[in-house]
C-alpha positions as CSV (number, residue, x, y, z in Angstrom):
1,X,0.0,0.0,0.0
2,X,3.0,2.1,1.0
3,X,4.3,1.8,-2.4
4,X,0.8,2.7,-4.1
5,X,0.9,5.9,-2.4
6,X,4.2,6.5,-3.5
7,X,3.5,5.9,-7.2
8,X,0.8,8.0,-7.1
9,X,2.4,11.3,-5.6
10,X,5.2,10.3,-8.0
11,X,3.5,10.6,-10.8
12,X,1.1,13.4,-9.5
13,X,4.5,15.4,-9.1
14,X,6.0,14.7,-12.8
15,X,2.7,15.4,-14.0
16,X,2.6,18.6,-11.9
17,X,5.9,19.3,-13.4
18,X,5.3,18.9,-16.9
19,X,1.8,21.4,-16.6
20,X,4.3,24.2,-15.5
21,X,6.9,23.6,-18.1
22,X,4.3,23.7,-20.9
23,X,2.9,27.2,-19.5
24,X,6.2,28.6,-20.3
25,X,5.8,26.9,-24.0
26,X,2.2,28.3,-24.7
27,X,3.0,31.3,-23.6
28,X,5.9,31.6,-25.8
29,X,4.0,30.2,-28.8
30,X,1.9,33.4,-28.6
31,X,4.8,36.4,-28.5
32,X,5.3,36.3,-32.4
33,X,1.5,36.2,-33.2
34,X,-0.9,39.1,-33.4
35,X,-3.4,37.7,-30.6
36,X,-5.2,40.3,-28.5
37,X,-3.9,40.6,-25.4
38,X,-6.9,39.1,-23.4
39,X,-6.3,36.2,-24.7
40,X,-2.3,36.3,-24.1
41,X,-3.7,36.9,-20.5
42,X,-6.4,34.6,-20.1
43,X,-4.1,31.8,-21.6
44,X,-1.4,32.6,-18.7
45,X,-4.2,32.6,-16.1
46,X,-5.7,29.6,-17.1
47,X,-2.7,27.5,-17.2
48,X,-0.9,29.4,-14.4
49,X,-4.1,28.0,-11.7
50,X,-4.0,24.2,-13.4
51,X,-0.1,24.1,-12.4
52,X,-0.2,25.6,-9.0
53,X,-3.7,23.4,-8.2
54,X,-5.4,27.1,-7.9
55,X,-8.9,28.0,-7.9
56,X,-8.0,31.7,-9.7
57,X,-5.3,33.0,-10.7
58,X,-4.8,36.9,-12.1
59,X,-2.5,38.9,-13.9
60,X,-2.4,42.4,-12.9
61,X,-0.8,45.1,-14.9
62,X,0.7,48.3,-14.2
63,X,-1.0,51.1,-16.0
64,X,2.1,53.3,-16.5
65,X,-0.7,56.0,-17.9
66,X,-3.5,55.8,-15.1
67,X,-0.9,55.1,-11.9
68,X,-3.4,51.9,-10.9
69,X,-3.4,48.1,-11.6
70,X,-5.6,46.9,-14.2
71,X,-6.3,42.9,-14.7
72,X,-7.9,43.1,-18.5
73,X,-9.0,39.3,-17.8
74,X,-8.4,36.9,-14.6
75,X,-10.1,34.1,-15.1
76,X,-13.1,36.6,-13.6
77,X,-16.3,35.5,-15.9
78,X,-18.0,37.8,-13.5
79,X,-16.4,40.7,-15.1
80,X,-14.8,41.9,-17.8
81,X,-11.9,43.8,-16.2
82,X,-11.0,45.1,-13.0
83,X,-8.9,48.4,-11.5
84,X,-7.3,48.9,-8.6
85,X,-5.4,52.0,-6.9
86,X,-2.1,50.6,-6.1
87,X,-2.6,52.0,-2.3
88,X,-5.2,49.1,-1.7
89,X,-5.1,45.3,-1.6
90,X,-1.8,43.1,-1.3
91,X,-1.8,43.6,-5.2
92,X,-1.1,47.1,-5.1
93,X,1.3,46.8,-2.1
94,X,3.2,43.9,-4.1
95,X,3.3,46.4,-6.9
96,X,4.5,49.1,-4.8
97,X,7.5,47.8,-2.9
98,X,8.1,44.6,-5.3
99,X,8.1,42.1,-2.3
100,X,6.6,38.7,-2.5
101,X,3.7,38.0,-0.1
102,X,2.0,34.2,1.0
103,X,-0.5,34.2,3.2
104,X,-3.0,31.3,4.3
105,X,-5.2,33.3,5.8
106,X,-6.1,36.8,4.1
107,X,-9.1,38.0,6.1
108,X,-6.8,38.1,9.0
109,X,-3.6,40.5,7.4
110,X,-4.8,44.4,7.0
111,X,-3.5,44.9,3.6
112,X,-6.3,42.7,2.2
113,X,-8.5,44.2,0.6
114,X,-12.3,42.7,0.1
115,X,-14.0,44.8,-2.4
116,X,-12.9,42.8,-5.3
117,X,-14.5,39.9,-3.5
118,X,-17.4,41.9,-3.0
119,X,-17.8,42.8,-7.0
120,X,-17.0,39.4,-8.2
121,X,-18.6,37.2,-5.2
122,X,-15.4,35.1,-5.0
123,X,-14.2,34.4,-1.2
124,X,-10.5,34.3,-1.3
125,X,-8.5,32.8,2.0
126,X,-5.2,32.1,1.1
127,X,-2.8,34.0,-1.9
128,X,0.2,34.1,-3.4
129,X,0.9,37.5,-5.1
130,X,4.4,37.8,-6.6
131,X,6.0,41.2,-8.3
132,X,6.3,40.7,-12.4
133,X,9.6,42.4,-13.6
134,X,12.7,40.6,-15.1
135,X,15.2,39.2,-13.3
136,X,18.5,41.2,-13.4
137,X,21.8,40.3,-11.3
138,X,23.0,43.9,-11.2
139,X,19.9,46.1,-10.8
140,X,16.7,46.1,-9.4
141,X,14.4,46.1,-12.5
142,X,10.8,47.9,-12.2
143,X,7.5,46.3,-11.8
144,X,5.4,45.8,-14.4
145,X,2.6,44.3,-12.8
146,X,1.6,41.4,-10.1
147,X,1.4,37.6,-10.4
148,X,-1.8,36.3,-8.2
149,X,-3.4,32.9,-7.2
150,X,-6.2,32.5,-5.0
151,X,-7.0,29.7,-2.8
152,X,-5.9,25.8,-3.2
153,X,-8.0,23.5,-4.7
154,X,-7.2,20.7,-2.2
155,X,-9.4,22.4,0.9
156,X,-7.2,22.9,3.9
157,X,-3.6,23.3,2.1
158,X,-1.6,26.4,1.8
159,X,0.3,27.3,-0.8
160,X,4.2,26.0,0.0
161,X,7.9,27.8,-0.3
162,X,8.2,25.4,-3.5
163,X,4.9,27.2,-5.1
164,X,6.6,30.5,-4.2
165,X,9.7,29.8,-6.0
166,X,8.1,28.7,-9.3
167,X,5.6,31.8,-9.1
168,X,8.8,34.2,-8.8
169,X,10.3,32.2,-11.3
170,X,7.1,32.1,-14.0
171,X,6.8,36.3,-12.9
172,X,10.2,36.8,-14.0
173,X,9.4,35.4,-17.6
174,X,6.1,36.8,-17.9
175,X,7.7,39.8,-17.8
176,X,9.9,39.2,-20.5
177,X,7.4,37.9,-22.8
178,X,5.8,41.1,-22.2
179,X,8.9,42.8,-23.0
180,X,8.6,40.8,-26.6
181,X,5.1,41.9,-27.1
182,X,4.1,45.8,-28.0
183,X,2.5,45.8,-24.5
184,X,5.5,47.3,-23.3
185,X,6.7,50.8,-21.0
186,X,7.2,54.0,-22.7
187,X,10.2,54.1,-20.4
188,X,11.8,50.9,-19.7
189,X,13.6,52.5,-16.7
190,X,10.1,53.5,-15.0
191,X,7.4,51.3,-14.0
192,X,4.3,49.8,-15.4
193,X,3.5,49.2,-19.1
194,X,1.5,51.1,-21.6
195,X,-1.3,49.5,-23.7
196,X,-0.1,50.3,-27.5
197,X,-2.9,48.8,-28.8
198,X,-5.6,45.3,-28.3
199,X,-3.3,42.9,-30.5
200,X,0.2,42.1,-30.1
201,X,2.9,43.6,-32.7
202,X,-0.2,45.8,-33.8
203,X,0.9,49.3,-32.8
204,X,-2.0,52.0,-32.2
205,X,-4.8,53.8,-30.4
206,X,-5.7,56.6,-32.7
207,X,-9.9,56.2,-33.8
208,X,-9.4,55.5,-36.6
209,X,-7.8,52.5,-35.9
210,X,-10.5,51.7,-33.3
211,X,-12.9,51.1,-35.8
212,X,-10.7,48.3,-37.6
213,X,-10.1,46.8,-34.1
214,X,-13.4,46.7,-33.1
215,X,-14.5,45.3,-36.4
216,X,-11.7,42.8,-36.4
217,X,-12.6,41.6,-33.3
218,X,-16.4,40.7,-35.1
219,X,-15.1,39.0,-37.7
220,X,-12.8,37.2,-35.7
221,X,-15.8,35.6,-33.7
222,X,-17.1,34.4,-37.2
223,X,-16.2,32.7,-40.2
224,X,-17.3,34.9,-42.7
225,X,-15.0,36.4,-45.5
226,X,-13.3,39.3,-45.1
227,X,-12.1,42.1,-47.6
228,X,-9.2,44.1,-46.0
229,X,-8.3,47.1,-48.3
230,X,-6.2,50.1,-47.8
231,X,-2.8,51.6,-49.3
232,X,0.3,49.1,-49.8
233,X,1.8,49.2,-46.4
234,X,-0.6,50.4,-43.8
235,X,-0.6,46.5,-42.3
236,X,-3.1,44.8,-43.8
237,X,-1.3,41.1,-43.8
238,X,-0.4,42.0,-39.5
239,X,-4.6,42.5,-39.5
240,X,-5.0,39.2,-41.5
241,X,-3.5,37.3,-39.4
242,X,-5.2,39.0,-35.9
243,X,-8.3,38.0,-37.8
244,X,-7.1,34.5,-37.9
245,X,-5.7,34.0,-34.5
246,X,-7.9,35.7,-32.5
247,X,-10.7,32.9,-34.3
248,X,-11.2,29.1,-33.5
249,X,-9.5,28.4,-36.4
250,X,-6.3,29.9,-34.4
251,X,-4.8,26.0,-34.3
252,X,-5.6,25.6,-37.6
253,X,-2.7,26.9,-40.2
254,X,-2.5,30.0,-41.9
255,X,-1.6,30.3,-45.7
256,X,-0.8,33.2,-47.7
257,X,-1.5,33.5,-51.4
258,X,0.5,36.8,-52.8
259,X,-1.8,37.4,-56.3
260,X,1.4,39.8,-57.4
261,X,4.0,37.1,-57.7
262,X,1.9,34.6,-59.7
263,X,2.3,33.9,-63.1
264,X,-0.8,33.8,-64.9
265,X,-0.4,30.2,-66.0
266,X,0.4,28.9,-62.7
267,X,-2.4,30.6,-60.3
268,X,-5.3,27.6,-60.8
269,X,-2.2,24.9,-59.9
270,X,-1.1,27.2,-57.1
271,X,-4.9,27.6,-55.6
272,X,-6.2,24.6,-55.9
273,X,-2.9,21.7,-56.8
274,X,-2.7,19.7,-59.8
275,X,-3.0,16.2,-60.6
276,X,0.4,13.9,-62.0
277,X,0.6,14.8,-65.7
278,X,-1.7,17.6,-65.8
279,X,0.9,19.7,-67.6
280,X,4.5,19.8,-68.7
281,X,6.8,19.0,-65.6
282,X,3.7,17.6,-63.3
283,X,5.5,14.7,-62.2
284,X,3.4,14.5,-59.2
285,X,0.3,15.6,-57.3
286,X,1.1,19.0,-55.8
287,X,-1.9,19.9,-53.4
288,X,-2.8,23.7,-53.7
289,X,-3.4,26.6,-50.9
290,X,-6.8,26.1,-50.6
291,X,-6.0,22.1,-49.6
292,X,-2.8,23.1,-47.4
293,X,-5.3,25.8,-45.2
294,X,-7.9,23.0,-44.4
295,X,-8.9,23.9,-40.9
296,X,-7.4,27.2,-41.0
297,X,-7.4,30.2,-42.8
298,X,-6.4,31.0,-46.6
299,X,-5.4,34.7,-47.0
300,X,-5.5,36.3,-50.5
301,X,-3.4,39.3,-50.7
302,X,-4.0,41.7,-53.2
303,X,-7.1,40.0,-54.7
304,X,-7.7,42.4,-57.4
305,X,-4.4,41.1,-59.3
306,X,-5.9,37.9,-59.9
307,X,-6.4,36.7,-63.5
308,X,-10.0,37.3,-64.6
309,X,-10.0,33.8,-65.9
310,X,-9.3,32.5,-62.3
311,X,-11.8,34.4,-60.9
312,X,-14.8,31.9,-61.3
313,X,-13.2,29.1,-60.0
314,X,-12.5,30.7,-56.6
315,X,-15.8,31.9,-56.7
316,X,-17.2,28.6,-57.1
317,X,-15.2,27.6,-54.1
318,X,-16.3,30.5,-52.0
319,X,-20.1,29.8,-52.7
320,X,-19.7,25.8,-52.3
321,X,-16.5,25.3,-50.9
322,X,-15.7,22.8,-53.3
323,X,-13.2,22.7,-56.2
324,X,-10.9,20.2,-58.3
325,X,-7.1,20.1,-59.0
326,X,-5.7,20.7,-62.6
327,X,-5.9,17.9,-64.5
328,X,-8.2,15.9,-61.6
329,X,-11.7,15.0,-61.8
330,X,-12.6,14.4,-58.3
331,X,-14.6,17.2,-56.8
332,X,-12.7,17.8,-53.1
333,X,-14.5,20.0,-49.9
334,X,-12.3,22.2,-47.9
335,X,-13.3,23.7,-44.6
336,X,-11.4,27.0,-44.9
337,X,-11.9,30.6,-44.0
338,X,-10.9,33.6,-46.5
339,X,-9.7,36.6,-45.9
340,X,-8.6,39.0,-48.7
341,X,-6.8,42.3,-49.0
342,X,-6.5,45.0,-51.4
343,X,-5.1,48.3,-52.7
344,X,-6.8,48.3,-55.6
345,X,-10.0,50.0,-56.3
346,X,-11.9,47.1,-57.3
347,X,-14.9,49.0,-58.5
348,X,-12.9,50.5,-60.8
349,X,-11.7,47.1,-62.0
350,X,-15.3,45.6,-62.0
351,X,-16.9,48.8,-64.3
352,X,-13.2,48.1,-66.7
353,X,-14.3,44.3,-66.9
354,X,-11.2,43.6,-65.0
355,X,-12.8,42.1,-62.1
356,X,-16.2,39.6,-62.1
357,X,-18.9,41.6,-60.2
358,X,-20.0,38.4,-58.5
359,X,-16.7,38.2,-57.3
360,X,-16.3,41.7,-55.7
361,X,-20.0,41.0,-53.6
362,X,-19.0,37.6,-52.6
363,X,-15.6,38.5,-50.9
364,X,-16.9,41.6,-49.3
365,X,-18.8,40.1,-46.5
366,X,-17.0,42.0,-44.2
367,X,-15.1,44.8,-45.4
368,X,-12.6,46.9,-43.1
369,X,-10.6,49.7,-44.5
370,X,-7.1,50.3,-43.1
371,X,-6.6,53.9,-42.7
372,X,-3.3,55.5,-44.0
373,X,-0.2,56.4,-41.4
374,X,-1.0,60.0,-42.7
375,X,-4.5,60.2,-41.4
376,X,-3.5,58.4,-38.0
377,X,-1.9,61.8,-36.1
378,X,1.6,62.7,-34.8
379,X,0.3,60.8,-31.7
380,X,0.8,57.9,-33.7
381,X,3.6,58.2,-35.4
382,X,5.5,58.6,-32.1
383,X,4.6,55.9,-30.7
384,X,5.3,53.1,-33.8
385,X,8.4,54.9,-34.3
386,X,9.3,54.5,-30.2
387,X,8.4,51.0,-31.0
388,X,10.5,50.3,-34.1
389,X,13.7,52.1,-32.3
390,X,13.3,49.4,-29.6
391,X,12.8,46.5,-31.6
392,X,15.7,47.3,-33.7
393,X,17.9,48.1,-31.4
394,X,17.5,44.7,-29.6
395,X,17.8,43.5,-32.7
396,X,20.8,45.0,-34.1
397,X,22.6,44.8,-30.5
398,X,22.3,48.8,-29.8
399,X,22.0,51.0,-26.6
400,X,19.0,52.2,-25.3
401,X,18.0,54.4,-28.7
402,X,16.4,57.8,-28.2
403,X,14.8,59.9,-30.9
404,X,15.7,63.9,-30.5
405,X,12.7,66.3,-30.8
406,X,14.3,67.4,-34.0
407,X,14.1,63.7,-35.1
408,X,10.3,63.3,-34.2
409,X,9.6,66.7,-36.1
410,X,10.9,65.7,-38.8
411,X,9.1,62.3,-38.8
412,X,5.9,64.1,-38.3
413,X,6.3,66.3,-41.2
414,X,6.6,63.9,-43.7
415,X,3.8,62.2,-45.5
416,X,4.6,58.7,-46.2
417,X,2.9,57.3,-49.1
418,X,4.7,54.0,-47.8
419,X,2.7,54.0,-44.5
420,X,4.2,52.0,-41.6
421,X,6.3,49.7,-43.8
422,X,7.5,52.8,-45.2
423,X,8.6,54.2,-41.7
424,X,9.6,51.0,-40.0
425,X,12.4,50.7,-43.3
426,X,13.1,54.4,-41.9
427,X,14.1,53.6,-38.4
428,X,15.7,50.2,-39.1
429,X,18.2,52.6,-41.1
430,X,18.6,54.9,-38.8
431,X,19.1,52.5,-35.9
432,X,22.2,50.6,-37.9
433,X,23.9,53.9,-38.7
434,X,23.6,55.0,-34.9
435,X,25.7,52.7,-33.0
436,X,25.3,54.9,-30.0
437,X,21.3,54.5,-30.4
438,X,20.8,58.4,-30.6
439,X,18.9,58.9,-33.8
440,X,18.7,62.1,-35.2
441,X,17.6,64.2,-38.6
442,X,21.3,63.0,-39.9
443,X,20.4,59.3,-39.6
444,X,17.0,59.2,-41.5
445,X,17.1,58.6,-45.5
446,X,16.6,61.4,-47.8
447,X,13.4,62.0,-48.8
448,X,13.9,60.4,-52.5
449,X,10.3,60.4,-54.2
450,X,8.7,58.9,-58.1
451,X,6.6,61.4,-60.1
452,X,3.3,60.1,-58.7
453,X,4.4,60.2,-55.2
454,X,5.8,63.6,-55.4
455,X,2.4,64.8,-57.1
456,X,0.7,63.6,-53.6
457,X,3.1,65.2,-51.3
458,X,3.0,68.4,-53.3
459,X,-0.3,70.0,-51.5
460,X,2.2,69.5,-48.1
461,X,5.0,71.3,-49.6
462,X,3.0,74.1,-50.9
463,X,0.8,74.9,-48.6
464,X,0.3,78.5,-47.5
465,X,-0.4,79.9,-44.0
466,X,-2.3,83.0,-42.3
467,X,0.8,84.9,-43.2
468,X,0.7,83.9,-47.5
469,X,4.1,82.5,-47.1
470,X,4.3,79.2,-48.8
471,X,7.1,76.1,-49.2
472,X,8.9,76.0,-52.2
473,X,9.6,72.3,-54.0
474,X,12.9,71.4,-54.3
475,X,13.8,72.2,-50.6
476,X,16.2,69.3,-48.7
477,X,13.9,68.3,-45.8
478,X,15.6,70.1,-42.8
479,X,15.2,73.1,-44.8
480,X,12.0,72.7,-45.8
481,X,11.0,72.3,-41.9
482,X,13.0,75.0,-41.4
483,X,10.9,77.1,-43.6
484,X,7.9,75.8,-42.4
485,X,8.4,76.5,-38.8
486,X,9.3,79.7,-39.8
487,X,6.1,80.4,-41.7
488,X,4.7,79.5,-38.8
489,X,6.2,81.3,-36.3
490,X,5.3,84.2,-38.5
491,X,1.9,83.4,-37.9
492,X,2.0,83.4,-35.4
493,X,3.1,87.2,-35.5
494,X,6.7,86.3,-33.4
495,X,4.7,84.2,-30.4
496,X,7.2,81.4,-30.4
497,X,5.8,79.7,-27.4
498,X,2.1,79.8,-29.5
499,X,4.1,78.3,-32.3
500,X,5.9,75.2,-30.4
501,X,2.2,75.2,-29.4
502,X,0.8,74.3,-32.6
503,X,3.6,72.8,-34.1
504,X,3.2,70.3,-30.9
505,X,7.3,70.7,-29.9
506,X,8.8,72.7,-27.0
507,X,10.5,76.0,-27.4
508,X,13.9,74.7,-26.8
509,X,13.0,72.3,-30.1
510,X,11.9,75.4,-32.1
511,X,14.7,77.1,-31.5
512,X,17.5,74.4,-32.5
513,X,15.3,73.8,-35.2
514,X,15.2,77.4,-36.9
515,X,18.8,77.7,-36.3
């Protein structure tokens, strides 16, 4: 009998020890994908409880913005998030002085705090709260947020000194997977963390963005088609793929079909496979996208380049969701979601006879347009350049990079007809030629534009103000900014403080600037 019980804690324990180990996998399965973060937190939650033999476990986060902790989910299906002032509960004093605390009994130590009891209707008697922040040998790194379970499962058990050394342990790489995720501080060397945006590697808050998160959101909940469209580079693959793993189809795989890079010939073969001997060189049966996303998600970028004689086939599928391969005669089902993107204006294309009309209502179920970096704000452009600074300097092996005043002006200024690809190419440069991670005006590429592009930039550089002084063409870009917060300075009528005002810089900025 002695023996039996033995076995059993044995294998209880490995089993106990394999749960926490795969925590530390999902969680690091998730960094690289554009999952909103509720899930990235619910996921941790979940799995963090079914190691430690929890009844509730919660993540709370630092609002670096607000000053308060904020658990966006907690395993709470009572409610959908949940704010605290970081003077009350053990949470906030965790948070505070970045000490660990286990206690079996909470109603009897003063720092607990009941309300959050008394909103969800949950009794807690024994936690474990641990400080989130990375672990660093030479410093004592800020805290980014608390580490929480509630109550054993077992009735009567506490949790143990083991528990608290995994927890600390888990806390410290929760914090550096947040540090891989754009759920990050503004400033690393302060505390907390500042919500960028809902989805991971998805950078912005601006409301125009809002309305593509919130409808992204809907179509993730659904399997209906999807028509992304918007200017070449304002992220429409990064919101492809949000739709996709943010769905139950997130297991499933995700495949890409670039319409661009097709030759015409080869688009039916590369959709939907051929058969052995269906052409020249088919020495074999090559299933097709459509067959490879089973399950998953099939993502068509730029739709509108597809051949017109194409076109009815993948409609067929889309009504039916059937096809054949080249060459084959057996009629094959595939359980896929599409999504679809654009930059074309396909009713343009449809009225040319470019593009089958049936087509252009079938894969605009849900359409979501992607607004342009230009119509996004300054606010915006900040903070994805911030973010592109830091992840190329940990990429490239640089120091802590700043970007001068001078260097944000002049990123504001311009109008990037390349949208975010456009500007994260611009701080990559800038980031390899300063190795001392100060990026200024001298690091970012000239301003080298076609015909067509410099036709759209053109009402920029030309416009007038109050004053009728205008921007010539021609101008480098330092002195075109130069002119231009001149122009408005004389607007201004000489208020230099009114014109840092509008030109959203401090004085000190204007006045390196103009010199």
């Amino acid at each position: 009998m002695r023996q039996a019980v033995t076995t059993d804690a044995t294998i209880e324990a490995t089993v106990s020890m394999v749960n926490r180990l795969s925590l530390l996998v999902d969680l690091s399965s998730l960094l690289s994908r554009e999952v909103d973060f509720d899930t990235l937190l619910r996921t941790a939650c979940e799995r963090v409880a079914d190691a430690l033999g929890a009844e509730r476990a919660t993540i709370w986060l630092v609002d670096a913005e607000r000053g308060d902790l904020v658990t966006r989910v907690a395993m709470l299906p009572e409610l959908p998030a949940l704010r605290l002032p970081l003077e009350r509960g053990i949470a906030g004093w965790v948070a505070r002085t970045g000490e660990t605390v286990r206690i079996a009994d909470a109603s009897s130590d003063a720092r607990f705090d009941s309300s959050v009891d008394r909103e969800t209707g949950f009794t807690t008697r024994a936690i474990l709260a641990v400080p989130i922040r990375e672990e660093s040998p030479d410093e004592r790194r800020p805290v980014r947020g608390v580490l929480q379970i509630l109550n054993r499962k077992v009735a009567g058990e506490s949790f143990s000194e083991e528990d608290e050394k995994y927890l600390r342990a888990l806390a410290a790489q929760i914090a550096r997977a947040l540090s891989l995720t754009t759920l990050r501080a503004a400033d690393e060397r302060g505390p907390g963390l500042t919500l960028r945006g809902p989805f991971n590697r998805i950078v912005g808050r601006s409301d125009e963005l809002r309305a593509v998160y919130e409808r992204v959101t809907l179509a993730a909940q659904t399997d209906a088609t999807v028509l992304l469209r918007g200017e070449t580079g304002t992220g429409k693959g990064l919101f492809s793929r949000a739709i996709h793993v943010n769905s139950a189809r997130q297991a499933g795989p995700f495949v890409t079909v670039d319409c661009t890079t097709l030759p015409a010939s080869l688009v039916e073969s590369e959709l939907f496979g051929h058969e052995r001997g269906a052409f020249t060189g088919a020495d074999r049966r090559v299933p097709g996208k459509v067959e490879l996303a089973r399950g998953g998600t099939l993502f068509l970028d730029e739709i509108g380049d597809l051949p017109h004689d194409v076109q009815g086939k993948l409609l067929r599928f889309l009504q039916e969701r059937v096809f054949e391969r080249v060459g084959g005669r057996q009629t094959i089902d595939a359980d896929v979601r599409v999504v679809c993107a654009t930059h074309q204006d396909l009713e343009r294309r449809v009225t040319e006879g470019r593009f089958r009309e049936d087509l252009y209502y079938r894969i605009r179920v849900v359409e979501i347009d992607v607004p342009p970096l230009r119509a996004r704000g300054h606010d915006e452009i900040d903070q994805l350049a911030r973010h592109f600074v830091d992840l190329y300097a940990e990429r490239y092996g640089r120091p802590r990079p700043t970007l001068s005043e001078a260097t944000l002006a002049v990123l504001r200024a311009h109008v990037w007809p390349g949208n975010v690809r456009e500007l994260e190419h611009w701080i990559e440069s800038a980031i390899v030629l300063a190795p001392d991670g100060n990026v200024t005006p001298a690091h970012l590429p000239r301003v080298r534009l076609g015909p067509a592009q410099e036709n759209a930039q053109r009402p920029a550089l030309t416009a007038t103000h109050e004053g009728g002084r205008g921007v010539a063409l021609g101008l480098t870009l330092d002195e075109a900014i130069r002119r231009y917060i001149e122009a408005t300075v004389e607007a201004c009528a000489g208020n230099k403080a009114e014109a840092a005002r509008r030109l959203e810089i401090g004085r000190n900025t204007l006045a390196r600037l103009l010199k």
